[in-house]
Every structure is written in C-alpha cells, then in structure tokens.
C-alpha positions as CSV (number, residue, x, y, z in Angstrom):
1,X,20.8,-6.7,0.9
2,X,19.8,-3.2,0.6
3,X,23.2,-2.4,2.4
4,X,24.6,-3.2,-0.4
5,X,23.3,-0.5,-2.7
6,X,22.3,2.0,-0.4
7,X,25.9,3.1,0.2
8,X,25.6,6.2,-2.0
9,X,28.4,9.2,-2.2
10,X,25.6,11.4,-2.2
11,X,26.0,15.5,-3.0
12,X,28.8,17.5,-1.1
13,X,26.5,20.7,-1.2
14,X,28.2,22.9,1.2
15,X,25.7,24.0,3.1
16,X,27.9,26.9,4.7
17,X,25.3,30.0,5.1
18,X,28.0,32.7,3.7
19,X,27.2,35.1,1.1
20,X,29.4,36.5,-2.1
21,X,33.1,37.4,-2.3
22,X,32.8,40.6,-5.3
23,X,35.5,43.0,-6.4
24,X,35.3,46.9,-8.2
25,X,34.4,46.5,-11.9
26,X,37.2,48.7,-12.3
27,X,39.4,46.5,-11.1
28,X,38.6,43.3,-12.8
29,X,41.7,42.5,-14.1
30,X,43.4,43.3,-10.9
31,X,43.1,41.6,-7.5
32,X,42.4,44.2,-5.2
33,X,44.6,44.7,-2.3
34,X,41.9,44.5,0.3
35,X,42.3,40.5,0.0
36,X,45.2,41.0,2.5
37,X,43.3,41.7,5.6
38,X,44.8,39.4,8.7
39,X,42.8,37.9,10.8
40,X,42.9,39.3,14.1
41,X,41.1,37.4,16.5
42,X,41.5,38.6,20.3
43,X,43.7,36.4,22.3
44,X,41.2,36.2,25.3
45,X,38.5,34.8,23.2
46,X,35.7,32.6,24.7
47,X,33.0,32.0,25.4
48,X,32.6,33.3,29.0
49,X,33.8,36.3,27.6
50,X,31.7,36.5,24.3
51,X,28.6,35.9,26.6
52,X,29.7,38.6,28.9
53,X,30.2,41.4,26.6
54,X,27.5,40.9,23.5
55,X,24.8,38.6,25.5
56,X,23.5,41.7,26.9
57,X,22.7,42.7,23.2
58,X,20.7,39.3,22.1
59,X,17.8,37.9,22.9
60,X,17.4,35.0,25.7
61,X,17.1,32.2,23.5
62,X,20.4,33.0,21.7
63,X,23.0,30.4,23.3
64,X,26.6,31.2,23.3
65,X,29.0,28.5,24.4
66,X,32.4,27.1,23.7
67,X,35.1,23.9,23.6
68,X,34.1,23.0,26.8
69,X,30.1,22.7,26.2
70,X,28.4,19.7,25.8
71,X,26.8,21.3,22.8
72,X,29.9,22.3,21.3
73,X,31.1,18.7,19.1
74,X,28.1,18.3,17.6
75,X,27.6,21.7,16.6
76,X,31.2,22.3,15.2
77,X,30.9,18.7,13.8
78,X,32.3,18.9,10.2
79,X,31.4,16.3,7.3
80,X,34.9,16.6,5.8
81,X,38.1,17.0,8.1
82,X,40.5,18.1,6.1
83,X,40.7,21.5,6.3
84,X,38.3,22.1,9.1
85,X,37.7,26.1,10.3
86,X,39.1,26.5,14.0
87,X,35.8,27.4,16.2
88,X,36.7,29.7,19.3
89,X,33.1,30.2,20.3
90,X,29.6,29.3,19.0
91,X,27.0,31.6,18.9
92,X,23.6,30.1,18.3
93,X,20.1,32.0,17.4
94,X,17.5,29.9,18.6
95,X,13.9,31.2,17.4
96,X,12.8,33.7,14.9
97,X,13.5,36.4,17.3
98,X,16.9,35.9,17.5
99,X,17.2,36.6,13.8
100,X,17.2,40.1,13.7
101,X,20.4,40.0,16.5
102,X,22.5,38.6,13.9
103,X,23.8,41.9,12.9
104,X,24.4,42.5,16.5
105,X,26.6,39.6,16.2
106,X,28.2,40.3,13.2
107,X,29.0,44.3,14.9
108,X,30.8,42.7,17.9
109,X,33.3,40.6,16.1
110,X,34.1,43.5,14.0
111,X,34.9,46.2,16.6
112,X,36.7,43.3,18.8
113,X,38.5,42.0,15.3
114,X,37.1,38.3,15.1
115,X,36.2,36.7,12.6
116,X,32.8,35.1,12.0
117,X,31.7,32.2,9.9
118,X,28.1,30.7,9.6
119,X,27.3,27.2,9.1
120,X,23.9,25.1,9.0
121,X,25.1,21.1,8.6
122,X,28.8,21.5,8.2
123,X,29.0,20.0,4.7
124,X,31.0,22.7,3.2
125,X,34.4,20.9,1.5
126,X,36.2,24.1,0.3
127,X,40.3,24.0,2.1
128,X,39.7,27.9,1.9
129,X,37.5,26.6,5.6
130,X,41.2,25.6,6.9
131,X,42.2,29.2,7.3
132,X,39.3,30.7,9.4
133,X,39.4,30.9,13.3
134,X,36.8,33.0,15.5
135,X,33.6,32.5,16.3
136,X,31.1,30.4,14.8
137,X,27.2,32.2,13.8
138,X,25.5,28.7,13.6
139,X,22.0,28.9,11.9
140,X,21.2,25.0,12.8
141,X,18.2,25.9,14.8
142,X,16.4,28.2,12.4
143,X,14.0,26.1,10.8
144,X,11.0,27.4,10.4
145,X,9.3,27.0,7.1
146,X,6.1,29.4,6.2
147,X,4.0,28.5,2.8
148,X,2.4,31.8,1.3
149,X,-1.0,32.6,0.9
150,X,-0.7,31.9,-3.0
151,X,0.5,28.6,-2.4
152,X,2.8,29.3,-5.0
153,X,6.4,30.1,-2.5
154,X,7.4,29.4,0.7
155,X,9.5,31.5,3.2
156,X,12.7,29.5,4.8
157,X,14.6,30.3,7.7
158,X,18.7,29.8,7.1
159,X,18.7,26.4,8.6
160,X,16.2,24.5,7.1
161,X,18.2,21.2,5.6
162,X,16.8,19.4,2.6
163,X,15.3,16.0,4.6
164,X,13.0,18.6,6.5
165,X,11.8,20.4,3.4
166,X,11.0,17.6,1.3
167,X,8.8,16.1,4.3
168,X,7.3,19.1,5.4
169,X,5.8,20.4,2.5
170,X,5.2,17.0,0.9
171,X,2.7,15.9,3.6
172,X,1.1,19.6,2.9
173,X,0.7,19.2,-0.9
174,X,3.6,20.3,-2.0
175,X,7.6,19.6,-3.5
176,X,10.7,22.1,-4.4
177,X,13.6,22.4,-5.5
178,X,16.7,20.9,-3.0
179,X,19.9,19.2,-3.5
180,X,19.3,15.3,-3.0
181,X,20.7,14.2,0.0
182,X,19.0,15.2,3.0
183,X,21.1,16.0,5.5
184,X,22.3,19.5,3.5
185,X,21.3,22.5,4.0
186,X,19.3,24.0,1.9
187,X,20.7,27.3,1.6
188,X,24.1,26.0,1.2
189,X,23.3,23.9,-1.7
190,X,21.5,27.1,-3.0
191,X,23.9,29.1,-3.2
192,X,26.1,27.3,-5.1
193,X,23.3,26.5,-7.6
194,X,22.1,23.5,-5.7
195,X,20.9,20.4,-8.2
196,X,18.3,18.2,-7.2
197,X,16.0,15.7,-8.5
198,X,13.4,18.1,-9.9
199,X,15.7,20.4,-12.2
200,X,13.9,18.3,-14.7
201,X,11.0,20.1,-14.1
202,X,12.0,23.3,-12.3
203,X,15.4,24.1,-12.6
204,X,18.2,24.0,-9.9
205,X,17.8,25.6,-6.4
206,X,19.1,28.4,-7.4
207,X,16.4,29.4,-11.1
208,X,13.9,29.4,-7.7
209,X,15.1,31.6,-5.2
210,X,12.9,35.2,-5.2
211,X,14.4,36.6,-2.3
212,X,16.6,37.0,0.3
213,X,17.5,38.5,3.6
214,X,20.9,39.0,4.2
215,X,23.0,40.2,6.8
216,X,26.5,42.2,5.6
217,X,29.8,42.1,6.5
218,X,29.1,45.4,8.2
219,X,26.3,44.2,10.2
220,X,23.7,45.8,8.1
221,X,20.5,43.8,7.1
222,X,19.1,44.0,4.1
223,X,16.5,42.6,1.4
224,X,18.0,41.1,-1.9
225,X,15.0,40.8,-4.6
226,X,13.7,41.8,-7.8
227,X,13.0,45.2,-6.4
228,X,15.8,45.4,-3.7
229,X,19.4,45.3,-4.2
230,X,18.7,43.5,-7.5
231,X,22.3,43.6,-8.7
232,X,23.4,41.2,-5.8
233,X,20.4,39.0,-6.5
234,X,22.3,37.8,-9.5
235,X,25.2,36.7,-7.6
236,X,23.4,35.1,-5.0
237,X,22.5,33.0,-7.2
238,X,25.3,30.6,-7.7
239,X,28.5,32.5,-5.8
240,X,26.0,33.8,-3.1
241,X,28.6,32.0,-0.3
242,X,30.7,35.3,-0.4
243,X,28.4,38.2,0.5
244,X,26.5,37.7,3.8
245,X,24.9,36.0,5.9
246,X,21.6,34.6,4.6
247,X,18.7,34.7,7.6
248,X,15.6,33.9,5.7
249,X,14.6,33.3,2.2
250,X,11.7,33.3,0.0
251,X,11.7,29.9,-2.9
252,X,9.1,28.7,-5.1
253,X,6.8,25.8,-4.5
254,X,4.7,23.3,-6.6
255,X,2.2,20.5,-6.8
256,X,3.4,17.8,-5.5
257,X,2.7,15.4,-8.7
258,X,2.7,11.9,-8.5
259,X,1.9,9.9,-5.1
260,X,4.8,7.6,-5.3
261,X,7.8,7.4,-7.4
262,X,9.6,4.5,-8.4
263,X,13.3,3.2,-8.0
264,X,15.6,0.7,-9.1
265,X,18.8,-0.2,-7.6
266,X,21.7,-2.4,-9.0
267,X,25.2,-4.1,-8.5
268,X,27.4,-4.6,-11.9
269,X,30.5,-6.2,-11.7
270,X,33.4,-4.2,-13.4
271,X,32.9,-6.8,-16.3
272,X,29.7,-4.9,-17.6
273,X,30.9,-1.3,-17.6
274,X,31.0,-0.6,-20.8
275,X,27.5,-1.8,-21.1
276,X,26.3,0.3,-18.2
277,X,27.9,3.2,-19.7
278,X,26.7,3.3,-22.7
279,X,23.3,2.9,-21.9
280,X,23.3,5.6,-19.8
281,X,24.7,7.7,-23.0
282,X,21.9,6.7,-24.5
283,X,19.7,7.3,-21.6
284,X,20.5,11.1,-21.0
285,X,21.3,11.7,-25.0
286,X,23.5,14.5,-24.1
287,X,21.4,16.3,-22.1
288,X,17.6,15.0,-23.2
289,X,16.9,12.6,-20.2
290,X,13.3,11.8,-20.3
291,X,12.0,14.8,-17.6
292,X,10.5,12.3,-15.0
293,X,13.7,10.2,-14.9
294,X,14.8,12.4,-12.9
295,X,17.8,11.4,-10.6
296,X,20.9,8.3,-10.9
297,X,23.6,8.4,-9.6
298,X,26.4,5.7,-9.3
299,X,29.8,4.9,-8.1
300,X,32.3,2.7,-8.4
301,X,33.5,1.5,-4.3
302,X,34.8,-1.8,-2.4
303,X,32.1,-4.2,-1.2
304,X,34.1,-7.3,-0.5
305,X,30.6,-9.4,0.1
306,X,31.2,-9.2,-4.1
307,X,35.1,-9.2,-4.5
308,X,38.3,-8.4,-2.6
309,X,39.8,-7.1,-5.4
310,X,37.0,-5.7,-8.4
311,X,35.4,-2.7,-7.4
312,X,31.4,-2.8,-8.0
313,X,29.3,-0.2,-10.0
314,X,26.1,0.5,-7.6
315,X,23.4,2.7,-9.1
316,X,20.3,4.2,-8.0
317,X,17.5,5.7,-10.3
318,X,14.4,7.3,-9.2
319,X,11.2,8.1,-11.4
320,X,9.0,10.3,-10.9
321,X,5.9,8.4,-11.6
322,X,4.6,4.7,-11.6
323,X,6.9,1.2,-12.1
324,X,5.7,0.6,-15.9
325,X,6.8,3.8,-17.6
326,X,10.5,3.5,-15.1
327,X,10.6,0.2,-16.3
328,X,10.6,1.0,-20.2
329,X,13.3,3.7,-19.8
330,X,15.0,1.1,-18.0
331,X,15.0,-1.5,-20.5
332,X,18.6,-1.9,-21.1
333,X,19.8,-2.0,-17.6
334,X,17.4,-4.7,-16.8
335,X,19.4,-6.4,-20.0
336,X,22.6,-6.1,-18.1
337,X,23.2,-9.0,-16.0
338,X,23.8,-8.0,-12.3
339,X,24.9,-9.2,-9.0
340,X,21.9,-7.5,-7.1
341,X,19.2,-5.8,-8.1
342,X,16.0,-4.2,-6.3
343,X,12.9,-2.0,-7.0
344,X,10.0,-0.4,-5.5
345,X,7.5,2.4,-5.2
346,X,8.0,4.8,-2.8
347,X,6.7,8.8,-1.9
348,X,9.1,10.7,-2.3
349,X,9.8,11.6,0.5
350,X,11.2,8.3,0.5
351,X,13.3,8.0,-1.9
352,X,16.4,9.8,-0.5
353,X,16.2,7.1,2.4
354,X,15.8,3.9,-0.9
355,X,18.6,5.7,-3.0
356,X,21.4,6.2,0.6
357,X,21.7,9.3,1.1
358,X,18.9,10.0,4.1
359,X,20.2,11.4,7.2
360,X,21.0,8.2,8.9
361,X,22.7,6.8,5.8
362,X,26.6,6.7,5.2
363,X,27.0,9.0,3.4
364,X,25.9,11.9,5.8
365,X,28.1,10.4,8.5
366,X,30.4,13.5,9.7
367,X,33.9,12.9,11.4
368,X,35.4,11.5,8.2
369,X,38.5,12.9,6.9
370,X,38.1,13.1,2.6
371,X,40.1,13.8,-0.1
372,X,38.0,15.0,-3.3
373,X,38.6,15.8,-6.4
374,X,35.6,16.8,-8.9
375,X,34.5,17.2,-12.5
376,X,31.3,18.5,-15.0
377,X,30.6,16.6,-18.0
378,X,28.3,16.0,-20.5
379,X,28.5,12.9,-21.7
380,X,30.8,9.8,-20.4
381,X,33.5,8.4,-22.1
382,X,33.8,4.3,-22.1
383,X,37.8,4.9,-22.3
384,X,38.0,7.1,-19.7
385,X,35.6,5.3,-16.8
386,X,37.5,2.5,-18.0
387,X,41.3,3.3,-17.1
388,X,39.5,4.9,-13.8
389,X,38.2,1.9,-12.9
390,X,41.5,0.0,-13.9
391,X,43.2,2.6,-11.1
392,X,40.2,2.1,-8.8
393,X,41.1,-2.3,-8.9
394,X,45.1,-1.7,-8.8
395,X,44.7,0.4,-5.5
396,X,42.7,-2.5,-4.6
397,X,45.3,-4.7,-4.9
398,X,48.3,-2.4,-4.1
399,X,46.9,-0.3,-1.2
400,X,43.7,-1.6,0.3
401,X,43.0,0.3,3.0
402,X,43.1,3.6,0.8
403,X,40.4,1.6,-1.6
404,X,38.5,0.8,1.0
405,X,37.7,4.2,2.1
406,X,37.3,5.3,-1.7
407,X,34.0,5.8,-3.8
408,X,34.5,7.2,-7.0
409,X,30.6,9.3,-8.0
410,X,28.9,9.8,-11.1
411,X,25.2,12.1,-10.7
412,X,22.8,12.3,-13.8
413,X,20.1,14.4,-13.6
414,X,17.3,15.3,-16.0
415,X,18.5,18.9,-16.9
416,X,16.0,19.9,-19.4
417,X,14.8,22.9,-16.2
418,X,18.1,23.6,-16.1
419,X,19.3,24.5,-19.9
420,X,15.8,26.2,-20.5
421,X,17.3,28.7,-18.1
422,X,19.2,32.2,-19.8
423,X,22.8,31.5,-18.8
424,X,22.8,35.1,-18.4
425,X,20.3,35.7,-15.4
426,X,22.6,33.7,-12.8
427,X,26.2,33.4,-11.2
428,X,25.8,30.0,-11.6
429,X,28.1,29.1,-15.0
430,X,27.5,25.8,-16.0
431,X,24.3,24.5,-17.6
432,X,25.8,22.9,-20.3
433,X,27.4,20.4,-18.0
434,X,24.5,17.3,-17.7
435,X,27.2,15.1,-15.0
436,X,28.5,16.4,-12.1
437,X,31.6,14.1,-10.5
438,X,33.1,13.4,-7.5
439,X,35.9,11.7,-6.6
440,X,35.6,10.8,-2.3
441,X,38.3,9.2,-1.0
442,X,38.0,8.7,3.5
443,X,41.4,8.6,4.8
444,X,42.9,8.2,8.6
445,X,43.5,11.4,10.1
446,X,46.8,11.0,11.1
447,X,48.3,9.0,8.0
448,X,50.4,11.5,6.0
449,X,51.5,8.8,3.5
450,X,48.2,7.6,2.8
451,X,46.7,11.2,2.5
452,X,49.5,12.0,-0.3
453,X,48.4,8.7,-2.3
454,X,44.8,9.6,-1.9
455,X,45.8,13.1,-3.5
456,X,47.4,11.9,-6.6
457,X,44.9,9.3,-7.2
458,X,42.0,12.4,-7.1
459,X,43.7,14.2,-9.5
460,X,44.2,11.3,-11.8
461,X,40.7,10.5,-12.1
462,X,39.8,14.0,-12.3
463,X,42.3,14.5,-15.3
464,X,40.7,11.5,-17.0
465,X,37.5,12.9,-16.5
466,X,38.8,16.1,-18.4
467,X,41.0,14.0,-20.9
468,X,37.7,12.6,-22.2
469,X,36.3,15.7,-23.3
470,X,39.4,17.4,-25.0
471,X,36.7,19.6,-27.3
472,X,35.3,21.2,-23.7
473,X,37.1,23.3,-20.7
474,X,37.6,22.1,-17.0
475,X,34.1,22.9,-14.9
476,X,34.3,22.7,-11.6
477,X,30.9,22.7,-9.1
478,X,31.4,25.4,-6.8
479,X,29.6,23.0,-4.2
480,X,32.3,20.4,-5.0
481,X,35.0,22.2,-5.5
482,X,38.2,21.4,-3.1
483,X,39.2,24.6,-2.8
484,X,42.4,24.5,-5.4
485,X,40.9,24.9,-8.5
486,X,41.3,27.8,-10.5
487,X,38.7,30.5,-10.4
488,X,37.7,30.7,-14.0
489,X,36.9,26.8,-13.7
490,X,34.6,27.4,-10.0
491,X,32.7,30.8,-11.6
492,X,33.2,30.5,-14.9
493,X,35.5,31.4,-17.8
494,X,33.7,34.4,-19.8
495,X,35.4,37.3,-18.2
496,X,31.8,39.2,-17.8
497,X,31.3,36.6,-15.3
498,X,34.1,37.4,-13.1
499,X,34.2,41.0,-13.4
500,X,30.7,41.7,-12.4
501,X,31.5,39.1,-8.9
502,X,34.1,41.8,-8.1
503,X,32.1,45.0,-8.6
504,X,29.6,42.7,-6.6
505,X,31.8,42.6,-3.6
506,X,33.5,45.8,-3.9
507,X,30.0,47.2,-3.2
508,X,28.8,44.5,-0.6
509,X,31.5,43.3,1.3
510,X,34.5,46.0,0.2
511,X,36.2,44.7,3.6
512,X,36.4,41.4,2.7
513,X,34.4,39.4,5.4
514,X,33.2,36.4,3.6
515,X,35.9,34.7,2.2
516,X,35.8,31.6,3.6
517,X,34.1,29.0,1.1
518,X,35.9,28.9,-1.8
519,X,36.1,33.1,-2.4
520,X,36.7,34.9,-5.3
521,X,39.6,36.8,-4.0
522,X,42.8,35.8,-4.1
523,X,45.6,36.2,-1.6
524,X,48.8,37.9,-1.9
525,X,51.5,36.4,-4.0
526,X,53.2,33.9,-1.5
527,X,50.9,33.6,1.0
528,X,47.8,31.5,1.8
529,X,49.2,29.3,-1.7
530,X,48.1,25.8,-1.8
531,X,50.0,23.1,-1.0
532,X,50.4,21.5,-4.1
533,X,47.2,18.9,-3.5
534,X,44.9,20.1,-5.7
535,X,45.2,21.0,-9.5
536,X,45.2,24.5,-9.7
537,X,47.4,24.8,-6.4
538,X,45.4,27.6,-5.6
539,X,45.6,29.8,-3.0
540,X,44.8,28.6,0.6
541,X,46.9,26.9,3.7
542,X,48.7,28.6,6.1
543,X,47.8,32.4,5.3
C-alpha cells in the first residue's frame, strides 16, 4: 500500500548549473539590443571533432563524446520533454582537476561560435531550454563534498544532487539546506532560491550560500562572495541561472537535530476536501506553521485502486522530531476519515524515500513529456481547490488518458526561516508566498491534440489558483516556472528588482551567453514569441 501514497509530484527544481541573465542599469526600461545574438553553431560539429581540436587543452579525465556514445542518453536524459535543448556534443569534467578546464571549454565554443549549456540532473522545465543547440558542459560527475574545519559550511562541487548531500553529511553529523526531492541538483535548486524542508529553521537554499566560483560567459573564472564580486552575489541568489557557470560552492551547515523524524501519509476521497483544506489553513495560519512541521505536500491524481472516476487527495507530512508532538499538530487530519493512512519514524535521510520523491521514486523518472503550469500562494481557498478538483473529475470522465497522466501539487513548508530573511539581501522575490503550486500533467509525445487539452487545463487551474487571491499579484517560482510567464511575475514586480538583474548582466555576461533557463532578456519583437501555451505567451519557440 505504500504505492499508493508514495506517488508524490515532488519539486521541479531545475537543477541546470547556468548563472544570471543582467542588463545596464541605464537601460532598465529598455531591452537591450544584445538579446539578438543568433546562435551560430558550426555545421561540422561533433564530437570527433570537438575532441580533436579542445582535448588537447583538458585534462585526461575530461570525456567528450556525442549521439552516438553509449554514455550519451543518459547523460542528455531530460526530466521534462517538452522543450528539450538539442545536444551536439557532451563535454564531461570528471574529477576536481578538470574544473579549472571549464573556462577552456567555455573559450572554444566562443571562438568556434557554439553555444554551451551546463546541466547537473536535467530537471530544468523552462521552454526557453527548447531554443538552445551546441554543446552540452555536463557537471554530473563533480560531486565532491568537503566540510570545513569550523564545522560550520561545507564546500560543493557543481554536481552534488540533494539525495547525496542529505546522506553524506547526515551520517557525519550534520543537515542543510536542499530542495526536497533527491534526485535535483543542488545548485540548480539554489539558484532559483531552492525550498526545502528546513527553511523552518534555516531559510531557503539560497539565505545559505557564502560563495561561489563561477565561470563567465567569457571564459574567465572568478570568486563571487562577500568580499569578491559582491554585487553579483546578490543575484546569484535567486536568478543566479543567468550569469555563469557555477563549479564549486561554499553553503552553510548545522547539527543534525533529532535522530528520526516522523511522517504520516494519507488518502482522502474528494468527499473531504474541504475538511482537509481547511485544516491545513489552520495548520500553516498564514505563514506560522509550527517550525518542526516542516514539509507536506499533497496532490490531487488518478489511482483507480480507489475510483475510476474521483481523483484522490494523497498527502505526506514530515516532522522533524518524535511521533507524539507530530501527532498533536496532526489532530485534525487524524479526524478526517481516510481511505489509507500510514506513519512512522524514520532519519531523515529517510524521509524523501517515505514521502515519494527519492531517486528511485516516480516522480524522478526522466523521459516524460509534461505540461505545467504554476502558482505562489499564501493561504488556500476552499472555492478555488474545489472547482479544480471539479475539472480534475470531468477530465476523468471526459478524457482519461489525459487524467491519468495528471497530478495536480500543493507544497507547504514551515517558512518562518524564510520571512525572517530582509527581502532586500536576495534576487529571490517571494517570501511572502507560504504555498508553492504545480500543476504536472505527462502527455504522449506525439499526441498534438492531447498536448493542446493538457495546456488549457494548466492554465485553468493556474488562473483559479490566482482567482483565489484577487487582493495579491501573480508569483511565479522561477524553479517552476514554464518559461511563458511574464518577467515581473518570475523576478519580481518592484522595478528595483529588475533593473539591478540588468546592470547585473550588462556587467557579467554583456554578450548574452546564459540565456537559456528562463532569462531575463527578452527577444526581439516577433521572434522567439511563445506559442500561445502559457499565460504570459512570452517569448520563446522557434528564435
């Protein structure tokens, strides 16, 4: 039975290792006309070629391969294939030495005009992916993790992944700050902001980064910290996917805390939603979640082992400490009579595998093909879940096959680490929002008709997620984002915010080189336009 519950639409973190798109302060009101670079990728790109002209500049353990490698699939292997970047060529650093080559790398495909994109575990979900070809800087094999005489921070190669962090340092004392499913990377989730089940207690990913080494567009590599190119420290820190290339990084660590941490999972039938809804109102309190309650997430999917017809409501919560003091916070769901219902205690770094989303669960299969659509929040409104859930039962009933591929996500975190944070010291815009939401809806690849369903019933529920908080603006994760959205709703709508991106990437990556993952640049009137999927329509496809 745990089957049943363990399906979880876990977090869509990209974990792309890009680094910020920023444009003249001057300028700010302006797009600059630098966003019109083409692409001009050599036609006698591969990778016999690539590994005859640049191997003789890396290090032996740096593999370069292409399409017709063994290696290549899994490498290039995308979680979401909707808009998947074209790889040419794969070029792979395989120890710390390699590291320092990267700029080497990065130098070639300039002078030979080919573009370059780093990636850790493929999660990123951005359609702006769709318009890059070249060659692909995979960090997948840098994983080394060193802890720091003080105990107190750890240094991270770029292609640690969350699963490996929690267990490395938890058998050696210690926990911090990732997104919560495993198979991410890190750094991807990072910089985006990256939530996780101890923002609670320490803030997002992103409140613990102290520093980083990047790798510019130009090939240049450089230290980002307090001391060092603080100004693009700032915008690391929650746009930090449009600057460079991130090789190592130095986060904080803490005490472990509690040996074991409890969880609960349940089924509800569609019957009990408003119940389940407004206790967890009642739970969070508009952004006072108890600290140590520190993760649920739930979603509303198909499970015909329940009903053919109803979608379920599965949640997950996980406690960071013992069974009794879960169980009094959990009081009212307990109350709430349930098709299924389990609990245990657990270390955690178990509790990804008890809540779904450890590497071997579901929801970190790759291959899948995913419409999304997403949405922050602060508190839920009964109305609203309820006319999504109304959708969620008729596309039962009318279109199966598209509800059967659909899970519809709701993530609460204890956020009390993340509003204690100035709103000020961080790219990242959103700490008032205590929900994030995700609409994931798996589609066949080659089923146009489906596809075009699947996209107006994502931006249905997204607009009912919006219509039930008229008093507040449309947030949208950058991490979650589909690549459509506006960009005052992905980096936030002061203008300050905005403005000081673009003086960022004016002065760090002037010739445009990261913008890939959902940039802050935008094309040319009439070219690389959306298609018309997303909401905002914005600004990719075809250019």
């Amino acid at each position: 039975m745990r089957g049943l519950v363990s399906l979880a639409w876990g977090r869509l973190a990209t974990a792309l290792l890009l680094v910020f798109v920023h444009l003249n302060l001057a300028a700010a009101l302006s797009v600059p006309r630098y966003s019109e670079l083409e692409a001009r990728t050599r036609a006698d790109l591969d990778a016999n070629t690539v590994r005859r002209e640049l191997g003789s500049r890396l290090s032996p353990g740096t593999l370069i391969f292409g399409p017709s490698d063994g290696k290549f699939p899994a490498t290039t292997a995308r979680w979401n294939t909707f808009a998947p970047p074209q790889i040419q060529v794969v070029v792979q650093p395989a120890s710390e030495a390699d590291v320092a080559k990267i700029g080497d790398q990065v130098q070639y495909c300039n002078a030979n005009g080919i573009d370059f994109l780093a990636t850790n575990g493929g999660h990123g979900n951005s359609a702006s992916l769709g318009t890059f070809t070249g060659v692909q800087i995979s960090m997948a094999l840098l994983r080394t993790i060193t802890i720091q005489p003080n105990k107190k921070s750890a240094w991270f190669q770029g292609g640690v992944y969350g699963g490996l962090v929690t267990k490395y340092l938890w058998e050696r004392g210690f926990v911090t700050t990732t997104g919560s499913c495993d198979c991410v990377g890190l750094l991807g989730a990072a910089l985006g902001g990256g939530h996780g089940r101890h923002e609670g207690l320490y803030g997002m990913v992103v409140d613990n980064l102290l520093q980083l080494n990047v790798v510019l567009g130009d090939g240049r590599a450089i230290r980002v910290s307090p001391t060092s190119n603080s100004d693009l420290l700032w915008g690391m820190k929650g746009a930090g996917h449009n600057f460079g290339i991130v090789t190592s990084f130095e986060l904080n660590i803490f005490p472990r805390g509690p040996d074991t941490w409890h969880y609960h999972n349940y089924i509800w039938t569609g019957a009990q939603l408003e119940r389940v809804f407004t206790s967890l109102n009642r739970l969070h309190n508009n952004g006072s979640t108890p600290v140590n309650m520190a993760l649920n997430f739930g979603f509303f999917f198909m499970n015909t082992t329940v009903s053919t017809t109803d979608p379920i409501l599965s949640w997950t919560f996980a406690y960071r400490g013992p069974a009794n003091e879960a169980e009094a916070l959990l009081a009212e769901f307990n109350a709430i009579p349930s098709v299924y219902n389990e609990q245990g205690d657990v270390p955690y770094s178990g509790v990804s595998k008890v809540q779904g989303n450890a590497e071997d669960d579901f929801i970190c299969q790759k291959g899948n093909k995913r419409i999304t659509t997403t949405a922050g929040l602060q508190v839920y409104n009964l109305t609203a879940e309820r006319l999504i859930y109304n959708g969620f039962r008729a596309r039962a009933i009318s279109h199966p096959t598209l509800a059967a591929g659909a899970g519809i996500l709701h993530e609460g975190y204890s956020t009390a680490g993340v509003g204690a944070r100035n709103p000020a010291d961080a790219a990242y815009p959103f700490r008032s929002d205590h929900h994030l939401m995700l609409f994931n809806g798996v589609v066949p690849p080659n089923d146009p008709v489906l596809e075009e369903l699947a996209w107006e019933w994502a931006n249905e529920v997204k607009d009912m997620w919006n219509a039930g908080q008229p008093t507040r603006t449309e947030n949208n994760y950058v991490n979650y984002a589909n690549g459509y959205e506006d960009l005052e709703t992905v980096y936030g709508r002061e203008p300050w915010r905005l403005a000081r991106l673009r003086a960022l990437k004016q002065k760090y990556d002037p010739q445009n080189k990261f913008r890939f993952y959902n940039p802050i640049v935008e094309p040319r009137e009439g070219k690389g336009k959306g298609k018309g999927k997303g909401k905002g329509k914005r600004r990719w496809f075809q250019g």
